[in-house]
N, C-alpha and C positions, 0 to 999 in steps of 0.2 A: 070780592078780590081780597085776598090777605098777603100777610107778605112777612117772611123769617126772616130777621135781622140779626146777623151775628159778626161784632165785631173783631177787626183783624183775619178773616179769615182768608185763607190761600187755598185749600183744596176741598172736594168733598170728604177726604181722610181725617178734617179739622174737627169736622160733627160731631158730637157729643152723639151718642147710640140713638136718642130718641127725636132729636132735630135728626137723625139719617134716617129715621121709620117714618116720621114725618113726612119728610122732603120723598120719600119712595111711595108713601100712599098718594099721594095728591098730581095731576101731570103736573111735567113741571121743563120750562127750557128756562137754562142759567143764563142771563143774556148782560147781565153788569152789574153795575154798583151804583147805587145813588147820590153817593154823595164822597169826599172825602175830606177827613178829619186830621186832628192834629198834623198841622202841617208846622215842618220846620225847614223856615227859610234858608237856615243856616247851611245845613247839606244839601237842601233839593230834595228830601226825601220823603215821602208819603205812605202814612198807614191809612190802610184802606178802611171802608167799610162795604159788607157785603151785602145785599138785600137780595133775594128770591123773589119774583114777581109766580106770586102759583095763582093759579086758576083753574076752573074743571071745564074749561074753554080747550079750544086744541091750541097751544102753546105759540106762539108766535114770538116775533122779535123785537125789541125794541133797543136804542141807541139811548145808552148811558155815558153817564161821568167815567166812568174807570173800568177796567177789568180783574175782575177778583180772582179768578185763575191763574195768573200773574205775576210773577217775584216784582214789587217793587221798583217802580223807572227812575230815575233824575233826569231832572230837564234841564239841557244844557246851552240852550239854543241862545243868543245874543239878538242886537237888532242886527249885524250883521250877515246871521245867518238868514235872519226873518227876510230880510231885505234880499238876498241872493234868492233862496226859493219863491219869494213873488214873482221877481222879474223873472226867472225864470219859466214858474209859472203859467206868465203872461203872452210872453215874447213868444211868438212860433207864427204857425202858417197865415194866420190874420195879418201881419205884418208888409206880405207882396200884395195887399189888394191896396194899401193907403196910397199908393200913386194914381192910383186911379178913382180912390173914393175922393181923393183932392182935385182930379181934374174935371167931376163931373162938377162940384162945390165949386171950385175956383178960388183965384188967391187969397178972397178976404174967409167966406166961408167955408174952406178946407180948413187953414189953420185954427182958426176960430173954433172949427167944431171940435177939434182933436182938442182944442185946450176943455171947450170946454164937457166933453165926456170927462176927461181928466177930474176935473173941478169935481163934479156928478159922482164918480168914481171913488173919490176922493174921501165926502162927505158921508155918502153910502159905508163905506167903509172903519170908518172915523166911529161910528157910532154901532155900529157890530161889532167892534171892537170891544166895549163897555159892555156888551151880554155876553162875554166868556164865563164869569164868576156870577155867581149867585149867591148872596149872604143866606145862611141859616143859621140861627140862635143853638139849634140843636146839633145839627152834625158837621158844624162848617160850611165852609164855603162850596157851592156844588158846581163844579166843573161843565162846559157843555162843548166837547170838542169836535162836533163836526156841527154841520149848519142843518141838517135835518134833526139830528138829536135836540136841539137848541128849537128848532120849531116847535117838535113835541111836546120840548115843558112846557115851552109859553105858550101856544097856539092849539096846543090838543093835536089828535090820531088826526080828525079829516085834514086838517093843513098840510099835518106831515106826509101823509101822501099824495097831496099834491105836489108838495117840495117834492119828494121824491121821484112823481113821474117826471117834473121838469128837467131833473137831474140825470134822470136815466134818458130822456130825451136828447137834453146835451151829451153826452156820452157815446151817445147812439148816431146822433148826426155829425161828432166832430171823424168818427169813424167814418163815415160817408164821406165828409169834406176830408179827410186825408187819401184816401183812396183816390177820388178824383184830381187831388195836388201830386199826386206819387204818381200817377199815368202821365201827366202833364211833365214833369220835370225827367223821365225817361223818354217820353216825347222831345223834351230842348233838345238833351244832347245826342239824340241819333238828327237832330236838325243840324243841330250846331256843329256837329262835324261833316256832316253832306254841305255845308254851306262855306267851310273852312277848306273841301277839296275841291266846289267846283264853282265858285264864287256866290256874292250875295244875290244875284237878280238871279240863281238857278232856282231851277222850279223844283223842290224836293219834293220825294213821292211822299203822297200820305201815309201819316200812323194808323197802323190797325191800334184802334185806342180801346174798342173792346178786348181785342185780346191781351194788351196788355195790362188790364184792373182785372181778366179772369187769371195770369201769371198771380199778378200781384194777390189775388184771393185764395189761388193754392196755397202759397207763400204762408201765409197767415190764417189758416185753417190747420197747415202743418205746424206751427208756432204755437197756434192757439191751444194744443194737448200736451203741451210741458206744466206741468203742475207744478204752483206756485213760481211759476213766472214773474209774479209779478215783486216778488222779496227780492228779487235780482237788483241790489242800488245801481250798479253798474250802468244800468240800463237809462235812468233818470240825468247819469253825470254823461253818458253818451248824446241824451238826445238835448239835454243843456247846453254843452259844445257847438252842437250843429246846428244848434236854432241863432247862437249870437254867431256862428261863422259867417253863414249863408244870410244872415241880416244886412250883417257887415258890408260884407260883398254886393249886392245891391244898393246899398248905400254910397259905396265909395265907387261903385260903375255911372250911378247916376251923378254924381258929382263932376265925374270925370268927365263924360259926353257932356253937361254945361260948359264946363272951361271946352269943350274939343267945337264946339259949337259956336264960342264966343257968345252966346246971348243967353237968356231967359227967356221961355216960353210960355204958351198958356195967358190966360187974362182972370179979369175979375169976374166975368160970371160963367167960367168954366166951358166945359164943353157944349156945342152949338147942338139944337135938335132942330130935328122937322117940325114940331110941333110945341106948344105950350106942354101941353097933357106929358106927351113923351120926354119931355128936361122933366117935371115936375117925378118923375117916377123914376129917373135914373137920379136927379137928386135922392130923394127917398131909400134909393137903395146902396147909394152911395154912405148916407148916413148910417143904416142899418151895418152896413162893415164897418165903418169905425166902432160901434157898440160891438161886435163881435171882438175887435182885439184890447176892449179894457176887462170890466168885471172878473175879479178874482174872490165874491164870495164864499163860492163852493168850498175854495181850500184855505181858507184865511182862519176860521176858528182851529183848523187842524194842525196849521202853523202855528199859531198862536200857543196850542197847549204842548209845544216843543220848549217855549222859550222858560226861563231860571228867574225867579227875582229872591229879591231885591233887585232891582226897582221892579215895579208891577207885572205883570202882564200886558196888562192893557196900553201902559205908557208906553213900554218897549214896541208893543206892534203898531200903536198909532204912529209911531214914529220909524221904524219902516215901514210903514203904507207912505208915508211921505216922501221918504227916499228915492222910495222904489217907484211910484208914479209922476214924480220930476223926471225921474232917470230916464223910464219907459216916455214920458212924454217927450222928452229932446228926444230920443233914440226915434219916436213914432215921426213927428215933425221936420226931421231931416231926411227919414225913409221917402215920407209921402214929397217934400217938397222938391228934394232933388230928383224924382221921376218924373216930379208932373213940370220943372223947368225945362229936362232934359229933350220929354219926347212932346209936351203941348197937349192940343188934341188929339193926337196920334198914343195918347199913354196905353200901354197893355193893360189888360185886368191882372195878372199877373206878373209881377216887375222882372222876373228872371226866368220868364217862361215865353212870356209874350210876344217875344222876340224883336224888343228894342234893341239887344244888344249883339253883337256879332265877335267883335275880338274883345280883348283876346280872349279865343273861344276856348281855351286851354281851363280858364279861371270862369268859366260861365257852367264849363262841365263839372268841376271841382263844387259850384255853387249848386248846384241839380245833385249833384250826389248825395252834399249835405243835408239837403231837403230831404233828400228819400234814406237815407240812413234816420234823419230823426222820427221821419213821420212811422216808419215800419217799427221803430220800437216806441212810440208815443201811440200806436193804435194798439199797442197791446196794454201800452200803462192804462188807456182809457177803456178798453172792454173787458179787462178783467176784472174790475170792479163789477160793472156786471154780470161775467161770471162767477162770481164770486156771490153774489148777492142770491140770485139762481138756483144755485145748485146749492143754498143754505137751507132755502125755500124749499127745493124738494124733500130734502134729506129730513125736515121737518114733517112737511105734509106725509111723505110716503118712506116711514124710517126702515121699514121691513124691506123695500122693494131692492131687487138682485138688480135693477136698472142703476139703482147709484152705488153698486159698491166694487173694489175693486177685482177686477179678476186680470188673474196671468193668461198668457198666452205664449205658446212653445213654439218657437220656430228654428228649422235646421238650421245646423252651425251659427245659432246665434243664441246668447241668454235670456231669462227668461224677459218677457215687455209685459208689463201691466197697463191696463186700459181699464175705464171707466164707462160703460152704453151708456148712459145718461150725456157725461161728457162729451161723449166723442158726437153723439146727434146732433145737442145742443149748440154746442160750437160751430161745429160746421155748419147748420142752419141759420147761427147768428151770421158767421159771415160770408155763406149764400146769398141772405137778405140784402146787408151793406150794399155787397157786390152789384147787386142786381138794381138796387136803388143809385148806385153811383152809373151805372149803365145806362139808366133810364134819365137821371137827367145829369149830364158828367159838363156841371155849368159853376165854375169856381166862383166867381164872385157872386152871382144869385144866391147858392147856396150858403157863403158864409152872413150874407143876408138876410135868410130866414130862421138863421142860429143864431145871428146877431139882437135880431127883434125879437124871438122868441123869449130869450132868454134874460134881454137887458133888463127888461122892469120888472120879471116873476123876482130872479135869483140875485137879481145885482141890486134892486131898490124895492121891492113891496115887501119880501120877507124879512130883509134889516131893518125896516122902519116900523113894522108891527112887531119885531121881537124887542126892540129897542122901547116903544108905546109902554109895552103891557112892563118889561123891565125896570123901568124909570115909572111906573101909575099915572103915568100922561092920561087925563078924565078926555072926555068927550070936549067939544068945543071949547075948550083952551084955547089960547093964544097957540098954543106948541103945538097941540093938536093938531089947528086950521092949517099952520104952517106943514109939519110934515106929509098931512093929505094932500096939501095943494101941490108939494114937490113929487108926491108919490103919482099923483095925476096927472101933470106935466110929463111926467117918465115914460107915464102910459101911453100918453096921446105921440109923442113921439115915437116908440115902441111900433105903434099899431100903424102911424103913417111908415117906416119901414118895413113895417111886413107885407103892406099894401102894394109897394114901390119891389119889392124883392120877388114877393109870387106874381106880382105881373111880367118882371123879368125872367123872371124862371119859365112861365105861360109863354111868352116871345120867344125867348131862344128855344122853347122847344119846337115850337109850330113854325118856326121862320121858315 
């Protein structure tokens, strides 16, 4: 493996003749930069360095520090900004299950556990933080802005694609759990208004709920062949909006029905089962959604290489991770508490679908909208990454092939449409699959509890604590060592009791 390094460069026009004869004999994919240099605080502004990864391997990709094709970025981001895209981030569909991950927990252990994922959260983060920069004597400080790239350096190819399947795993299933929330909240309000015309105790007919996630799957099949979709910012400050509106709103309903109620519901060890075995496994899956709506590893070093210093990096994001997980903890803790006072054991899995609520159904419909406006453009912010990632993939492995490139197509009285076959398959097949997988088990809380457990201890605590290890030369059996394995182990066992507690729920509600 060798590797051409040439400083400051922007294009392959930069090439001196015989580094472009070079660079033409050998294969070669340009994939970033290793490192960057001379940096000057003062403006924000950064000279690159370029490096060429050549090999007589077939070319593959790897995540780097920077982009050498690139004019130049400044980064302008504050802890202000860091702090709004966390919680924003954070804050979405996880949020209508904590009424009910509270009431399977009950008053001591609901609140307790939401502080303390927070805490967990908190610490996790804290110290991923500190692996953004990388000191080097020679070419500066080397940048690591997404959390797979960051595996890479320190952890090597095979971790990174583990990180990586995990990633695309979450990706893949928060797309599943939207689909199933997006049927569910077009479901309320064709409820909510049959129940607004012909009182509460009528017996509304049932939702065809399949055909409404195959609607929903045209929907986003059609969506999904708009090219670069996902550059649209628009689309991220839409579905921000509608995650704190419809938060809100179930918040201040559930508050509301306490005071309409007069009393506090629910007790100290939550909701009542038939059995030991069966509390034990809805606790369990209870837990597992709480870890579904904390961990923000995934986008936190990407955040992170937005923000400007003086001051650091590092100081500015540990200090919104703090902000932002105070913030998101009152916001989580008043979600969950005021549902689980309002309805007891009777709590929904769903706070605003469940159908605790009935008036005014004007402001219930308004809160279901919400939802389904944000989740229909949050399922594309999440699976165009993986389109993205895909179709990088083919166009590498198979550059010649007429599958990925684009062609026109003539149609009367209309101009010309360009399509992509490779695209147009892939896509549709991607969310054929969702579809079909949200059809087979379309069970909201189960499901954000085997995304919750899956993902809490991979992406949220094992990969920041080994990047963070190898960062800092933490040896073997250290004090700090012992310490971060034992929290890394506890995350697990925790993890693993959720997933246990969540596909046995998912196994029941399917066979019931």
């Amino acid at each position: 493996m060798r590797y051409l390094e040439i400083s400051g460069l922007k294009s392959d026009g930069d090439l001196v003749p015989q580094d472009r004869e070079l660079k033409n004999d050998i294969p070669l994919k340009r994939v970033g930069a290793t490192g960057i240099i001379n940096r000057d605080d003062t403006e924000g502004y950064y000279e690159e360095t370029a490096a060429f990864l050549m090999t007589n391997s077939e070319p593959f990709e790897v995540e780097q520090s920077a982009v050498p094709d690139q004019e130049p970025s400044k980064r302008t981001g504050t802890v202000w900004t860091a702090t709004a895209h966390v919680i924003t981030g954070v804050i979405g569909a996880g949020v209508l299950s904590l009424a009910w991950s509270t009431a399977q927990l009950g008053w001591i252990a609901g609140p307790l556990s939401m502080i303390f994922f927070a805490l967990i959260t908190l610490f996790s983060t804290l110290i991923l933080c500190e692996c953004y920069l990388t000191p080097d004597p020679e070419k500066g400080p080397i940048r690591h802005p997404s959390l797979t790239g960051a595996v890479k350096f320190f952890l090597g190819e095979k971790r990174q694609k583990i990180c990586a399947l995990f990633v695309l795993e979450s990706l893949y299933g928060t797309a599943v759990a939207y689909t199933i929330t997006v049927t569910q909240s077009v479901s309320a309000i064709e409820k909510s208004n049959c129940y607004h015309r012909e009182g509460h105790d009528s017996s509304c007919g049932r939702i065809h709920r399949n055909m409404l996630m195959l609607i929903f799957g045209a929907v986003q099949i059609v969506v999904s062949q708009i090219p670069d979709f996902h550059n649209m910012a628009w689309l991220s400050v839409v579905a921000a909006v509608m995650s704190f509106t419809y938060a809100f709103i179930g918040m201040a309903l559930g508050l509301a029905k306490v005071i309409g109620n007069g009393m506090v519901k629910g007790s100290i060890s939550g909701v009542s089962a038939n059995s030991g075995a069966e509390k034990s496994w809805l606790v369990f899956q209870g837990i597992a959604d709480i870890a579904f709506a904390y961990p923000y590893s995934v986008i936190l070093l990407e955040i992170q290489d937005t923000l400007k210093s003086p001051p650091s990096e590092d100081q500015t994001m540990k200090k919104a991770s703090r902000i932002s997980i105070v913030t998101t903890t009152i916001f989580y803790l008043c979600c969950g508490c005021f549902g689980y006072a309002a309805f007891g054991d009777k709590t929904p899995g769903n706070l605003l679908t469940g159908f605790g609520f009935y008036e005014p159904y004007w402001l219930v419909d308004f809160a279901n909208a919400c939802i389904i406006l944000h989740l229909v453009g949050g399922y594309q912010i999440y699976s165009q990454v993986i389109f993205a990632m895909v179709e990088r993939w083919f166009a590498a492995k198979y550059p010649d092939s007429t599958l990925g490139r684009n062609l026109e197509l003539k149609l009367p009285l209309c101009s010309r449409l360009e399509f992509n076959i490779f695209r147009l398959v892939f896509r549709t097949a991607y969310v054929v699959s969702v579809t079909g997988i949200a059809m087979l088990f379309p069970y909201f809380n189960q499901v954000l509890g085997v995304l919750g457990a899956l993902n809490f201890w991979s992406l949220g605590i094992y990969f920041p604590v080994e990047i963070y290890m190898v960062q800092k030369s933490i040896g073997a059996w250290t004090r700090k060592w012992v310490l971060l394995e034992a929290f890394s182990l506890v995350c697990l066992v925790i993890s693993v009791m959720g997933l246990i507690g969540s596909v046995e729920g998912l196994i029941r509600a399917k066979f019931r």
